[in-house]
LOTOR-994457 format. One line per 2 residues: number of its first residue (from 1); their letters; for each residue x, y, z of C-alpha. Coordinates in steps of 0.02 Angstrom, whole numbers, padded with zeros to 5 digits. Layout:
BEGIN
NUM) a) X:Y:Z; ...
end
This chain:
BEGIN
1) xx) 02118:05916:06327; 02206:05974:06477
3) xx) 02259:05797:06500; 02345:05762:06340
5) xx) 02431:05941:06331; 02524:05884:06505
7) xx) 02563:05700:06403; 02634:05832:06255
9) xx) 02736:05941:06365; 02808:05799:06452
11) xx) 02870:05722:06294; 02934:05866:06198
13) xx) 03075:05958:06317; 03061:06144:06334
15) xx) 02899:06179:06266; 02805:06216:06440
17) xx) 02958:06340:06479; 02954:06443:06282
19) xx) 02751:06461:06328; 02816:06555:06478
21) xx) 02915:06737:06424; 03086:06757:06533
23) xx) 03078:06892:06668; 03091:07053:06646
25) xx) 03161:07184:06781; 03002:07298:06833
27) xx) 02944:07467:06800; 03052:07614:06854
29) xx) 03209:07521:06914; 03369:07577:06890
31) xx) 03541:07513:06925; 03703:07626:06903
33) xx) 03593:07775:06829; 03530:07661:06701
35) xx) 03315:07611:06676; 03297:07429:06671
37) xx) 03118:07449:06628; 03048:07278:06553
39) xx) 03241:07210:06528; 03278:07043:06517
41) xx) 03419:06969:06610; 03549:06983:06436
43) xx) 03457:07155:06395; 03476:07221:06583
45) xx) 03659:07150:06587; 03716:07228:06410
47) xx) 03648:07404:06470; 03756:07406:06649
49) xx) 03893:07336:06573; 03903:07467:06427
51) xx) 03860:07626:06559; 03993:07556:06658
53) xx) 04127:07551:06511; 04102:07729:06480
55) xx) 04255:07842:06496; 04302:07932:06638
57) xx) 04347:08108:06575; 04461:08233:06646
59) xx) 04502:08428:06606; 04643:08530:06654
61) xx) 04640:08712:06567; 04642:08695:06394
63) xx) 04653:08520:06407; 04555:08351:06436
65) xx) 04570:08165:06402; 04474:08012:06458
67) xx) 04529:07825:06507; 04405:07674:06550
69) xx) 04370:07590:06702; 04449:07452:06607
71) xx) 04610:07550:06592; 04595:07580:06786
73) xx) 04587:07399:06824; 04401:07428:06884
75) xx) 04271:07303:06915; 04091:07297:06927
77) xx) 03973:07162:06997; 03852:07167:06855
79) xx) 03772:07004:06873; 03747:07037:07064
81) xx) 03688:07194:07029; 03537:07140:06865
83) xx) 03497:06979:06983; 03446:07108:07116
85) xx) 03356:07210:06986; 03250:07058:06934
87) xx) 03191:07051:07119; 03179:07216:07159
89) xx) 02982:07335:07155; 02942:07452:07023
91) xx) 03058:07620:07037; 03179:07570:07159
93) xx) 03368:07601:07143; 03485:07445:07143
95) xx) 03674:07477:07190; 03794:07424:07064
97) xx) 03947:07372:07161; 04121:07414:07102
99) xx) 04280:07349:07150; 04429:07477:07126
101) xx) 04620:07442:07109; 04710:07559:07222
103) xx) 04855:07525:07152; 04822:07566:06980
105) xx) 04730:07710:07007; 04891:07779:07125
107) xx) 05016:07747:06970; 04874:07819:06858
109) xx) 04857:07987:06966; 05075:08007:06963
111) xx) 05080:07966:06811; 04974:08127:06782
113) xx) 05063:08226:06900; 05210:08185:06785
115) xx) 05124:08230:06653; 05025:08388:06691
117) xx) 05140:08468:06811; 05255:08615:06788
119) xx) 05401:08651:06862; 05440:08835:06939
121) xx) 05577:08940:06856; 05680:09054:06962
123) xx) 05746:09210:06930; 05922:09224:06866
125) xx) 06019:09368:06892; 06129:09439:06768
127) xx) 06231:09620:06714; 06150:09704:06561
129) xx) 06257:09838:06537; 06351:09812:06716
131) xx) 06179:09852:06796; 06102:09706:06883
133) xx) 05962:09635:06798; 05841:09508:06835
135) xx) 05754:09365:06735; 05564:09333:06768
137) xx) 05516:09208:06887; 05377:09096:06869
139) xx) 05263:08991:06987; 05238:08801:06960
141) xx) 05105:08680:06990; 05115:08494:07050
143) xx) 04952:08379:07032; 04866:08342:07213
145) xx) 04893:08172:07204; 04780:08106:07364
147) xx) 04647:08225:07300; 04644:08158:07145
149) xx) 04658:07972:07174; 04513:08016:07292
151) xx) 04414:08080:07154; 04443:07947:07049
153) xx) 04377:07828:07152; 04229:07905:07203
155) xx) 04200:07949:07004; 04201:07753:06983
157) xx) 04099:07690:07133; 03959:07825:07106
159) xx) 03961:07802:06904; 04017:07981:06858
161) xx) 04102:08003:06712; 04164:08202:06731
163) xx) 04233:08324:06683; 04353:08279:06849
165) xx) 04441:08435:06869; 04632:08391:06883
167) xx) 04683:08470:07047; 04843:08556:07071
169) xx) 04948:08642:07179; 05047:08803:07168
171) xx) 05219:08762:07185; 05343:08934:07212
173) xx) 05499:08985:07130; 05637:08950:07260
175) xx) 05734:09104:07198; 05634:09267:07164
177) xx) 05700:09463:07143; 05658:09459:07350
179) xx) 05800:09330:07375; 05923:09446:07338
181) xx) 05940:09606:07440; 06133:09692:07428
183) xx) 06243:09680:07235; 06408:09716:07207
185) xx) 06473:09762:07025; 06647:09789:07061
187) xx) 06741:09859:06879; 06932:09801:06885
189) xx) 06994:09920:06750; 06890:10055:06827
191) xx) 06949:10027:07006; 06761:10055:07074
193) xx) 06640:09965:07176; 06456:10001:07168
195) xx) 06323:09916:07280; 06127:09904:07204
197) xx) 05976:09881:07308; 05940:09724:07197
199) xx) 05918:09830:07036; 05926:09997:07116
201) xx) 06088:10095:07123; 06163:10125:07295
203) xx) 06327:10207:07288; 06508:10207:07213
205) xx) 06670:10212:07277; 06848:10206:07221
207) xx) 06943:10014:07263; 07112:09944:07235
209) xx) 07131:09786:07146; 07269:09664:07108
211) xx) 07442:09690:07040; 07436:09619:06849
213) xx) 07553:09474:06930; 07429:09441:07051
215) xx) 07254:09495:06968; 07092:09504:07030
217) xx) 06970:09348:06961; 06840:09399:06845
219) xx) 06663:09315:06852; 06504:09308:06990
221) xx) 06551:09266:07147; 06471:09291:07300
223) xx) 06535:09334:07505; 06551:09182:07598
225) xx) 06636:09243:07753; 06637:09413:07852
227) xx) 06735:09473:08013; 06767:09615:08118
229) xx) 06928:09662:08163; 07006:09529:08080
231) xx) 07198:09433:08091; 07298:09435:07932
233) xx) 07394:09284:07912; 07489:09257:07764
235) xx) 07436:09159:07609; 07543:08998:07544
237) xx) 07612:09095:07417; 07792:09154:07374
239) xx) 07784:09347:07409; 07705:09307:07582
241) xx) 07865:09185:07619; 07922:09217:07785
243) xx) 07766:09340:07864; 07688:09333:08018
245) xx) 07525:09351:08058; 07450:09525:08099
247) xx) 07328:09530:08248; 07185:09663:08238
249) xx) 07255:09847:08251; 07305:10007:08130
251) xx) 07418:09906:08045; 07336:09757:08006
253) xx) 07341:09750:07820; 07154:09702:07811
255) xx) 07104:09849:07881; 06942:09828:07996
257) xx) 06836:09721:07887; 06839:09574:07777
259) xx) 06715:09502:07658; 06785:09360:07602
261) xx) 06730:09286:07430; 06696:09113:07330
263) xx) 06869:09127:07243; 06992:09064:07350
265) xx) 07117:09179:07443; 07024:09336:07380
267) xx) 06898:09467:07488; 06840:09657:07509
269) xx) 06926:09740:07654; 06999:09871:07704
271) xx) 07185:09956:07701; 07276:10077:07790
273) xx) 07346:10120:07633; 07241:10233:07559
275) xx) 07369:10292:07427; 07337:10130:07350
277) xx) 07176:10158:07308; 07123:10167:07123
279) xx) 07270:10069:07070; 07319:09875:07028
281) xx) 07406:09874:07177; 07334:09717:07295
283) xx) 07379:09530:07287; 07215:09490:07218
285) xx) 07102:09578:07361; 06996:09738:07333
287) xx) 07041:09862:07435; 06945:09991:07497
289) xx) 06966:10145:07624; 06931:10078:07793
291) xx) 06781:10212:07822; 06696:10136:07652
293) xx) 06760:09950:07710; 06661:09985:07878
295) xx) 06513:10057:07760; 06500:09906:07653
297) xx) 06513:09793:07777; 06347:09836:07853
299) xx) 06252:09844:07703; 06298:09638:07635
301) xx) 06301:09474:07693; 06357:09317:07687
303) xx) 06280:09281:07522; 06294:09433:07426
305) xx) 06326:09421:07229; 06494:09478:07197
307) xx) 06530:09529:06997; 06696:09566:06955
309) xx) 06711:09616:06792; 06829:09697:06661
311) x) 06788:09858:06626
end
């Protein structure tokens, strides 16, 4: 009998091999998190490949969203990986090696910073009812890119799936309240000049301010310039025709001081002409008593918000 089932097998192919069941991976193995208990090759393969395909998933506050190792350009050795399975003793733990794209997962992570970050506001500053007033700053965040494209990758080669926490950084408002430390609200019709303490009312004192031939600019400005003692030397203009300049003294037309602003030609200083003051009297300059001048100039700096306005 044993005889003619050998002369049987040998003449009809593959019936010695379907008398024998394929292998199956042993008890208690696992590959990628996954049991391969009593798996065939196909079954074993299937079940690594479909835990591998799983979504990666990702929350940011109220958010979250996923994307495939597929998406990511990731690969996994699965054959490798179930071939070793097949060899491998009941309950041991087969690595499933995965190839990442570094690349991909780089323009993946900036792509989220793009995305999910927010930019900082700044404070503006503004009059509300010729006080200064300040807007509300608020902080930003930017996505910690290396962190994150770490994460990633380790999320992929280790088979975790998340929540990944998306990482940020606080980014700061450039310009806060604390930028600013010295105002001026200077009122042209008024002929005044009051300093704040950013919102914070300082003091007010009587100015001169230009001739309605030669007004005073309205808007913000701010001091770009400041000297002691200063030289007056005329201005290309047609009343100056003809001047010299002054050096520093008691008749220097500038007084002791000068704060010279953003719009052109035009500063806070002093005069030796006190009469002048509380009138439309200047070129364009505010004018101040040389005592308040001297005041002033210690309290601002090069910087300071200058508003001129009508009132």
């Amino acid at each position: 009998m044993f005889a003619l089932a050998a002369v049987v097998a040998a003449f009809v192919p593959g019936l010695a091999r379907a008398e024998s069941p394929p292998p199956t991976v042993a008890s208690g193995v696992v590959v990628a998190g996954v049991d391969l208990s009593g798996k065939t090759r196909e079954e074993a393969i299937v079940a690594v490949e479909a835990a591998f395909a799983r979504p990666l998933s990702f929350h940011f506050r109220t958010s979250t969203w996923r994307i495939t190792p597929r998406e990511l350009w990731a690969k996994a050795f699965v054959g490798e990986a179930v071939t070793a399975a097949l060899a491998a003793q009941p309950g041991a733990r087969v690595p499933l090696v995965v190839q990442i794209n570094r690349w991909r997962i780089r323009t993946y992570v900036a792509m989220l910073d793009r995305a999910r970050s927010r930019a900082p506001r700044n404070t503006h500053l503004y009059l509300r009812n010729l006080r200064p007033t300040f807007t509300k700053p608020r902080n930003g965040w930017s996505v910690r890119q290396l962190v994150m494209r770490s994460a990633i990758g380790h999320a992929l080669r280790h088979h975790r799936r998340g929540p990944i926490e998306l990482v940020v950084e606080t980014v700061w408002p450039r310009i806060t309240p604390a930028s600013y430390s010295s105002i001026i609200v200077i009122r042209r019709g008024s002929h005044t000049l009051s300093l704040y303490r950013r919102t914070t009312f300082v003091r007010r004192m009587g100015v001169a301010v230009g001739q309605p031939v030669f007004p005073t600019p309205i808007g913000r400005f701010s001091i770009v310039v400041k000297a002691r003692n200063p030289w007056w030397y005329p201005p290309d203009s047609d009343w100056a025709e003809g001047l010299e300049p002054i050096p520093p003294g008691p008749g220097n037309p500038l007084g002791t001081r000068w704060m010279g602003l953003s719009a052109s030609g035009v500063g806070i200083h002093g005069t030796p002409d006190a009469a002048s003051i509380g009138y439309s009297a200047s070129h364009g300059c505010i004018r101040m008593r040389i005592p308040n001048a001297e005041w002033l100039f210690d309290r601002v700096s090069v910087g300071t918000p200058v508003f001129i306005v009508r009132a």
